[in-house]
N, C-alpha and C positions, 0 to 999 in steps of 0.2 A: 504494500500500500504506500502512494505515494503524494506527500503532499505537491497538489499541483498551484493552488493559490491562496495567498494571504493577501486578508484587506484589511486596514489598520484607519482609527476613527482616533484623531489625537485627542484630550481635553482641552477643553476651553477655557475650563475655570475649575482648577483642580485645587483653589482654597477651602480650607476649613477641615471637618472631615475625610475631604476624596483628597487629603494633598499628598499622597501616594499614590495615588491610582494618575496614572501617566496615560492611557489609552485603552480602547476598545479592541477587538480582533475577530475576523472570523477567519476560517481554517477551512481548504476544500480537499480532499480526499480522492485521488483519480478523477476527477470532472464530475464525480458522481454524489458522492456525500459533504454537507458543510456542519459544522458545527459554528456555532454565532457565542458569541457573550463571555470570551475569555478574554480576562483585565492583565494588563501588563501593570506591574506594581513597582514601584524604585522600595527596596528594600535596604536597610541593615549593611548587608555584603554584597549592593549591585541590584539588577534586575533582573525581575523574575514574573513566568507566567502561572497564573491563576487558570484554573478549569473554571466552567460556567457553575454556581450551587446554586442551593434555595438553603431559605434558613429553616434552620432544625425548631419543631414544637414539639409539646407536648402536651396533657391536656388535663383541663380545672378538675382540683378533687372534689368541688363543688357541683359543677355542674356538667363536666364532662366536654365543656368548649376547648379547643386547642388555641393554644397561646403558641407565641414567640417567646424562647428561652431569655430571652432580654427583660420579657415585659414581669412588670413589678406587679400587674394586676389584672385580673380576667377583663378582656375585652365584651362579656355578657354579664357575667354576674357579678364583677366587680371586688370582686376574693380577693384579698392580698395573694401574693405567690412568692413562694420561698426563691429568694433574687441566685442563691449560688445551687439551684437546683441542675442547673446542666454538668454534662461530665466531663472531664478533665485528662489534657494526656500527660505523660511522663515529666512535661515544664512547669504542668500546674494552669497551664490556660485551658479555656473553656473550649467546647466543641461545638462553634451555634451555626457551623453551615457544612451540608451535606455535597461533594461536588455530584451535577449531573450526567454529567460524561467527563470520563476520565483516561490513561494509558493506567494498563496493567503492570510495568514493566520500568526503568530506568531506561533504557536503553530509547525507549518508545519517547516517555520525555523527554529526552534529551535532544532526539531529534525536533518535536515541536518547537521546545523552546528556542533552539536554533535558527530555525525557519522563522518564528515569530517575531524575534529580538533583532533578523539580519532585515526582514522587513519594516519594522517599526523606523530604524536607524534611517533608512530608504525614506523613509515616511516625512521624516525630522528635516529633510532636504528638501523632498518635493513642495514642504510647508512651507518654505521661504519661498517661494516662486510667487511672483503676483498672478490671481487669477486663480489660485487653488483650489478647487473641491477635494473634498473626501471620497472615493468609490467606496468608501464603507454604505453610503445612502442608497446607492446605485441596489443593492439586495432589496429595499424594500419594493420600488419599483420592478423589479423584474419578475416578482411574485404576486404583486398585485393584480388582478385579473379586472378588468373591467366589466358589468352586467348592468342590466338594466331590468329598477322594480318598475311590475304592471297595478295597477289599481282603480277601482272605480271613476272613471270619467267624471267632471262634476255636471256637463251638462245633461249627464244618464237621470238625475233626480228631476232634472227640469230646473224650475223657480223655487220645487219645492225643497226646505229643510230636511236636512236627514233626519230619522227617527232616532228620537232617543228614548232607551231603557228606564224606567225610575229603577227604586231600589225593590227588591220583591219583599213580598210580605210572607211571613212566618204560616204555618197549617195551624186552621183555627179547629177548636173540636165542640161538636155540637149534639146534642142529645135528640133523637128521633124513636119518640115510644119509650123501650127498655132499652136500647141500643146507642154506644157512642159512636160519631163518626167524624173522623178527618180528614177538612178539607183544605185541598192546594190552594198556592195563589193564584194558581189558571182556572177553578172554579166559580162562578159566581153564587152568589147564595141565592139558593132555591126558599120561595117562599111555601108553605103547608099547603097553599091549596093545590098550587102546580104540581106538587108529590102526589098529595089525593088522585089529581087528573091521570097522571100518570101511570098510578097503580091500577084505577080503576079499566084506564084503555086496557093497559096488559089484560084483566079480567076476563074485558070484553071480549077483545081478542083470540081469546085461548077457550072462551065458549064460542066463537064462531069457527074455530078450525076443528074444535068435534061435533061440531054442527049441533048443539046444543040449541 
């Protein structure tokens, strides 16, 4: 497998929190597979690439919502949450992000970060040029698919206002004889004597088919 292209997204404004995070990357694999969203970081001892993560949760012993190991308190119910609940490796820091795709192997890393760090450098140069874009943007477009929504016509109603719904009303229960009965709010209420009429046609009716 071989990486065939690297696109590098520098920062713009890597103050405050991001003022490590140096750039974005995505990484193509034979013309066929990309991976998107590994951060090149200025570390400690140099630079160095980041695989794409999601942050690690866990979830309220209250009510069972999943939190971010960060957060001090349930984002539902409000629970305080034990702040050094995440785990820790052999340095003693926390563990709060999972990578998404990762190499298995050294050998594997080493090559990306390679590839990644010799583009970035590339990157740093072509920045100075006036007239610069990023082809890191270039990915969103090439994915995007253009369609078109179909919908009701407004001249289909006429002049007239579309129909609108009220709110529906609850089944009311109503007593008939010894008997309760429940009705929709798709039924109108039938008044005593129209029931009478009713039962008594059936009556009729069912003496006229035995010929009573």
């Amino acid at each position: 497998m071989e990486i065939t292209e690297v696109r590098i997204k520098l920062m713009e404004d890597n103050s405050g929190s991001n003022e490590r995070l140096q750039a974005f990357c995505s990484i193509t694999f034979d013309d066929m597979f990309v991976i998107r969203d590994l951060k090149i970081i200025e570390g400690a001892k140099g630079f160095f690439v980041a695989m794409p993560s999601r942050k690690l949760t866990d979830r309220c012993h209250h009510c069972g919502t999943k939190n971010h190991l960060r957060s001090r308190f349930c984002n539902q119910c409000g629970s305080r949450l034990d702040e050094n609940r995440a785990i820790r490796d052999a340095d003693g820091r926390a563990k709060l992000h999972a990578d998404i795709a990762h190499p298995i192997n050294s050998m594997c890393r080493e090559k990306i970060q390679g590839a990644v760090l010799a583009s970035y450098a590339d990157e740093l140069e072509r920045s100075k040029q006036p007239g610069y874009i990023s082809r890191y943007d270039d990915l969103d477009a090439e994915y995007d698919v253009p369609f078109e929504t179909t919908g009701p016509s407004p001249s289909a109603h006429g002049s007239e206002p579309p129909l609108r719904r009220g709110p529906l009303r609850g089944h009311t229960q109503h007593s008939r004889g010894n008997h309760s009965v429940f009705r929709g709010p798709h039924i109108p209420p039938r008044k005593d004597g129209s029931a009478e009429g009713i039962g008594s046609d059936r009556d009729s009716s069912a003496g006229y088919g035995t010929g009573a």
